[in-house]
BAKOL-221992 format. One record per residue (C-alpha): residue number from 1; z, x negated, y negated. Coordinates in Angstrom, 2 decimals. Each point is the difference from the previous one (the first is absolute). Example, Ala and Ser with C-alpha at 12.3 -4.5 7.8 and 13.67 -1.06 7.14 Angstrom:
2
+-----+---------+---------+---------+
|   k |       Z |       X |       Y |
+-----+---------+---------+---------+
|   1 |    7.80 |  -12.30 |    4.50 |
|   2 |   -0.66 |   -1.37 |   -3.44 |
+-----+---------+---------+---------+
//
This chain:
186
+-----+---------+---------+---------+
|   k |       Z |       X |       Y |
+-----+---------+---------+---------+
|   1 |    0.00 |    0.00 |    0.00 |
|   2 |   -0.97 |   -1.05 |   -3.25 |
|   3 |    2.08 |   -0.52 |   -3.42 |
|   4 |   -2.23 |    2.74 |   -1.72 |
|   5 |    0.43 |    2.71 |    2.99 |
|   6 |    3.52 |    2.32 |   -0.29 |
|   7 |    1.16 |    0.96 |    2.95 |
|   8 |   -0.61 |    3.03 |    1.78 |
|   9 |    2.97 |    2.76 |   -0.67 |
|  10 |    0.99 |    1.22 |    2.80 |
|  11 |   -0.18 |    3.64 |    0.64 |
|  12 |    3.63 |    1.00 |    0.24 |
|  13 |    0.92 |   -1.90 |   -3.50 |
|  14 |    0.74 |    2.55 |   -3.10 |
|  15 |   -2.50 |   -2.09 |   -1.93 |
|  16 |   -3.01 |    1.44 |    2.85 |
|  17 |    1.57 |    3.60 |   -0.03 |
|  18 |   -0.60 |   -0.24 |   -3.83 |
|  19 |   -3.07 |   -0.98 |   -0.03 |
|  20 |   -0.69 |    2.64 |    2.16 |
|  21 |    1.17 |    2.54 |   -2.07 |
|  22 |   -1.91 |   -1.17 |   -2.27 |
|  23 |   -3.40 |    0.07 |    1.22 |
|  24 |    1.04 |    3.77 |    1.30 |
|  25 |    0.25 |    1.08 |   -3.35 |
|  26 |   -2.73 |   -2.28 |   -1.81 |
|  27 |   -1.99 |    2.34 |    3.47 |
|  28 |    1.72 |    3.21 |   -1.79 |
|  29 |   -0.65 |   -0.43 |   -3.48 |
|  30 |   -3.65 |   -0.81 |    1.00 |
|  31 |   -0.58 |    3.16 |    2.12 |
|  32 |   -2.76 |    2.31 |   -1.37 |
|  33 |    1.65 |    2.91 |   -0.93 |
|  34 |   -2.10 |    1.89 |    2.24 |
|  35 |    2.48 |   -1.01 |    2.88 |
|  36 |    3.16 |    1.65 |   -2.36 |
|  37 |   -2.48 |    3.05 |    0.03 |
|  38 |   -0.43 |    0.11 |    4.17 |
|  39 |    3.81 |   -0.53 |    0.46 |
|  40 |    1.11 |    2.65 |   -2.60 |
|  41 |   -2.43 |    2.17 |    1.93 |
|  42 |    0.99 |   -0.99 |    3.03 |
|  43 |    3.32 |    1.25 |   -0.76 |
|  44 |   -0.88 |    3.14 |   -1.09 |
|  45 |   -2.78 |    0.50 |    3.05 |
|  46 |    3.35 |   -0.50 |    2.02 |
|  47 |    2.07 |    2.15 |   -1.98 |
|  48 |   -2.51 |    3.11 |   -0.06 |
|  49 |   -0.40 |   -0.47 |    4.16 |
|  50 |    3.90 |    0.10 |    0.01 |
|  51 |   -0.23 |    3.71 |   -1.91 |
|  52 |   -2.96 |    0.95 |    2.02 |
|  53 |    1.31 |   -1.12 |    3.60 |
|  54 |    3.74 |    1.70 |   -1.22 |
|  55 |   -2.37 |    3.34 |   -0.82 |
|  56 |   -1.95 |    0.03 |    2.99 |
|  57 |    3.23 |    0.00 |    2.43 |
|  58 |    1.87 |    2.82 |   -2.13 |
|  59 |   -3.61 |    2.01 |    0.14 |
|  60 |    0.36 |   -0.88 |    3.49 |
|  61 |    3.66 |    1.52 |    0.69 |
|  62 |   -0.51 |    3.10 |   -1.83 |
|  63 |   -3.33 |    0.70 |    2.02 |
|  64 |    1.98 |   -0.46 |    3.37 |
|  65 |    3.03 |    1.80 |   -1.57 |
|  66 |   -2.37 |    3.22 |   -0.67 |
|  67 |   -1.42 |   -0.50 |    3.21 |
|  68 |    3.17 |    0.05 |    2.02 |
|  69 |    1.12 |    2.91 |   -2.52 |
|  70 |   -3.11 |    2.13 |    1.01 |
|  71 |    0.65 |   -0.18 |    3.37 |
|  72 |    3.06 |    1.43 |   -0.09 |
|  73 |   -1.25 |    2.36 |   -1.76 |
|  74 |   -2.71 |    0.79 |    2.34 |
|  75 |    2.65 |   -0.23 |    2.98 |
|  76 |    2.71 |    2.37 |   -2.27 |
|  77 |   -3.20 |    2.62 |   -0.19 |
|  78 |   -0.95 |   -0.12 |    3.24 |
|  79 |    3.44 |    0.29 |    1.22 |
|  80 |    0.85 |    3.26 |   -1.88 |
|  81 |   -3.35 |    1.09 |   -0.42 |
|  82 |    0.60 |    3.56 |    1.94 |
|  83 |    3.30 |    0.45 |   -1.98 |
|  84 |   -1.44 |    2.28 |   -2.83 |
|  85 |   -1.55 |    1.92 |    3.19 |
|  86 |    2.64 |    0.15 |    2.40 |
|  87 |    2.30 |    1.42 |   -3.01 |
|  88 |   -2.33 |    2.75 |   -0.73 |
|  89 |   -0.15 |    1.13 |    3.85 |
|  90 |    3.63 |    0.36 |   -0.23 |
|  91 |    0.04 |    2.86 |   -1.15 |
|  92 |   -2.12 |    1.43 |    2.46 |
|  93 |    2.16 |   -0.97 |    2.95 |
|  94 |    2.84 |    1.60 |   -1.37 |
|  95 |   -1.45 |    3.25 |   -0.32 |
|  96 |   -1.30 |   -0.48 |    3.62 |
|  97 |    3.18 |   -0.93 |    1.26 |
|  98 |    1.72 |    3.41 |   -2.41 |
|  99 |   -2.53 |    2.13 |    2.26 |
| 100 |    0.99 |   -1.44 |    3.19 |
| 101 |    3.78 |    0.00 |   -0.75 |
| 102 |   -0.66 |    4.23 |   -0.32 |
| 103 |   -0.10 |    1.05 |    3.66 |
| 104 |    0.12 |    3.75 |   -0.53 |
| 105 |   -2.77 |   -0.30 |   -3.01 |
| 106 |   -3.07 |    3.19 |    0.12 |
| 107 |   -3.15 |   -0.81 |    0.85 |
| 108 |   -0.88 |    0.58 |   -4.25 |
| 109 |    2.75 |   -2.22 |   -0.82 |
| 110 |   -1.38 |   -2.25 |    2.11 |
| 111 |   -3.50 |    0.26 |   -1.32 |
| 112 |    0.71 |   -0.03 |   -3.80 |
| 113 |    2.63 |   -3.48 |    0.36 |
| 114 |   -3.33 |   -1.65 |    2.08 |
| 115 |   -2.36 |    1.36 |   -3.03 |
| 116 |    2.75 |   -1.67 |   -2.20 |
| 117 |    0.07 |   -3.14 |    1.94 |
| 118 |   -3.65 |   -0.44 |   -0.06 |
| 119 |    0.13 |    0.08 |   -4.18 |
| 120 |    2.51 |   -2.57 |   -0.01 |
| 121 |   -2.19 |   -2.05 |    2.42 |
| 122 |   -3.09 |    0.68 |   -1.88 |
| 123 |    1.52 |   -0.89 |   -3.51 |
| 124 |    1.75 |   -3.44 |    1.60 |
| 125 |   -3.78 |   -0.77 |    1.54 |
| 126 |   -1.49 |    0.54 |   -3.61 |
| 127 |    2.35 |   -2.04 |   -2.15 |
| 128 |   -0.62 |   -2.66 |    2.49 |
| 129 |   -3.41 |    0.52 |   -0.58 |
| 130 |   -0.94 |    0.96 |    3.58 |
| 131 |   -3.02 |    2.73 |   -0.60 |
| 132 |   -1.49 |    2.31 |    2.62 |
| 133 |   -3.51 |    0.06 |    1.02 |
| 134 |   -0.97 |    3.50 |    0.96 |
| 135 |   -4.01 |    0.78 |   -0.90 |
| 136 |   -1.02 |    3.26 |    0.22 |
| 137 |   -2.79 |    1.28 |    2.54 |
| 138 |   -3.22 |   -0.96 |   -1.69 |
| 139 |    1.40 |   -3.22 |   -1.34 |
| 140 |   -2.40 |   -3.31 |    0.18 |
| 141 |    1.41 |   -2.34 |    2.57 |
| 142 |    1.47 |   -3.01 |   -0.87 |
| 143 |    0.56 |   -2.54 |    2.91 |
| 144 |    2.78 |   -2.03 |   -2.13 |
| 145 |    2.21 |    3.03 |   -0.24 |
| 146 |   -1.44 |    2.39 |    2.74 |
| 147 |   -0.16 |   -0.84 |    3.86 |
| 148 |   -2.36 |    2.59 |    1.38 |
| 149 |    1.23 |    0.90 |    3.76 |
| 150 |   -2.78 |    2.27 |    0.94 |
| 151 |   -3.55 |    0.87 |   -1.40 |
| 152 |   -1.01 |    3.67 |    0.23 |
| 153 |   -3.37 |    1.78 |   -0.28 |
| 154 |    0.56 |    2.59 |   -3.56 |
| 155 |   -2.13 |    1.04 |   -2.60 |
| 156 |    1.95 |   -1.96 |   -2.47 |
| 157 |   -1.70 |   -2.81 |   -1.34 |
| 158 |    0.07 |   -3.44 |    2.44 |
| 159 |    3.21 |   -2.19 |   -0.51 |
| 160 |    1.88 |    2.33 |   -1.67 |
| 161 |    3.74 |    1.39 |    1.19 |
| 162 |   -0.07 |    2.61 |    2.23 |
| 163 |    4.20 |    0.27 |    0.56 |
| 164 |    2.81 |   -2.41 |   -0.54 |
| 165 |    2.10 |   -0.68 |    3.18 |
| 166 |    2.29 |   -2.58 |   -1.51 |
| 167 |    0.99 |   -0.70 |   -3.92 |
| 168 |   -0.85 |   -3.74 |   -0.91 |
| 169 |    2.22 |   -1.53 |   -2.17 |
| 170 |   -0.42 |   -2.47 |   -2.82 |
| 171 |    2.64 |   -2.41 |   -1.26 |
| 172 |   -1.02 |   -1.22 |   -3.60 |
| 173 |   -3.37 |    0.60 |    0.60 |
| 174 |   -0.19 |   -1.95 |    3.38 |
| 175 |   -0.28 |    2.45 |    3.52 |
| 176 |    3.28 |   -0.30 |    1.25 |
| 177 |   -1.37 |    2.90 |    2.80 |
| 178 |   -3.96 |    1.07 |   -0.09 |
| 179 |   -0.06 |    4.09 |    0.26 |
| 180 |   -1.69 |    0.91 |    3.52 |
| 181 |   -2.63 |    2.29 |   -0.85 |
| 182 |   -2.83 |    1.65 |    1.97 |
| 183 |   -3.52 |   -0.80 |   -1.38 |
| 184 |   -2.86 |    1.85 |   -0.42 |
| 185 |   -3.02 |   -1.62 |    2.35 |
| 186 |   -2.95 |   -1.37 |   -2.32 |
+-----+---------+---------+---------+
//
């Protein structure tokens, strides 16, 4: 080694960590200030994702909360779907069970509490919106609320009702029971 050469620091002395720090920020200060501009929006990139990510799994609860509310929902209505029915029936099986607790009843007693009966059945069908399908003779035939069990020869016009055997019933506006009807043959 010659006079003119200093020797090497070595890396571990506080003069080399100063130097160090030196050249870091003689690196900083000469940084465009485009790199300030990709950190700062680096930052807020991150920030924004943070919000976004934090939305998406609160979005993502309350979806599977009303999920899991709807179906019990669904389950509660299917469980007491038959209540609002069943409690207007009741009715009508206590005034069957009033005419069987009368042994000794007449034969009009008997016959007016069964006409009486059959109003309180028919009013608890309707508010339940069961209807009855009864066409008249001469009515057109309709296969989705009519099953035609025989086909007779008349001089009524082809496919129209000749009797009803059986009232159909509909249930809001879907057959619950097609009326069984004799047909007139084409």
């Amino acid at each position: 080694m010659s006079n003119n050469e200093t020797p090497p620091i070595p890396p571990t002395s506080p003069e080399a960590e100063a130097a160090r720090r030196q050249t870091e920020q003689a690196n900083e200060a000469a940084a465009p200030p485009l790199l300030d501009d990709a950190i700062q929006k680096l930052a807020e990139l991150e920030a924004r994702h943070a919000e976004v990510s934090d939305a998406y799994l609160r979005a993502k609860a309350e979806a599977e909360n009303t999920r899991r509310r709807a179906d019990e929902e669904v389950a509660r209505a299917r469980k007491f779907a038959v209540e609002g029915f069943a409690e207007s029936l009741l009715p009508v099986k206590d005034s069957l069970e009033a005419a069987i607790a009368i042994p000794d009843a007449k034969p009009e007693q008997v016959l007016e509490g069964v006409h009486a009966t059959l109003r309180q059945l028919a009013a608890a069908l309707e508010r339940n919106r069961v209807v009855e399908i009864n066409p008249g003779a001469g009515a057109k035939f309709d296969p989705h609320q009519h099953q035609a069990i025989s086909v007779v020869p008349t001089p009524q016009e082809p496919n129209t009702v000749v009797a009803v055997l059986q009232k159909g019933y509909l249930i809001a506006d879907r057959v619950l029971r097609p009326a069984l009807v004799t047909v007139s043959a084409p």
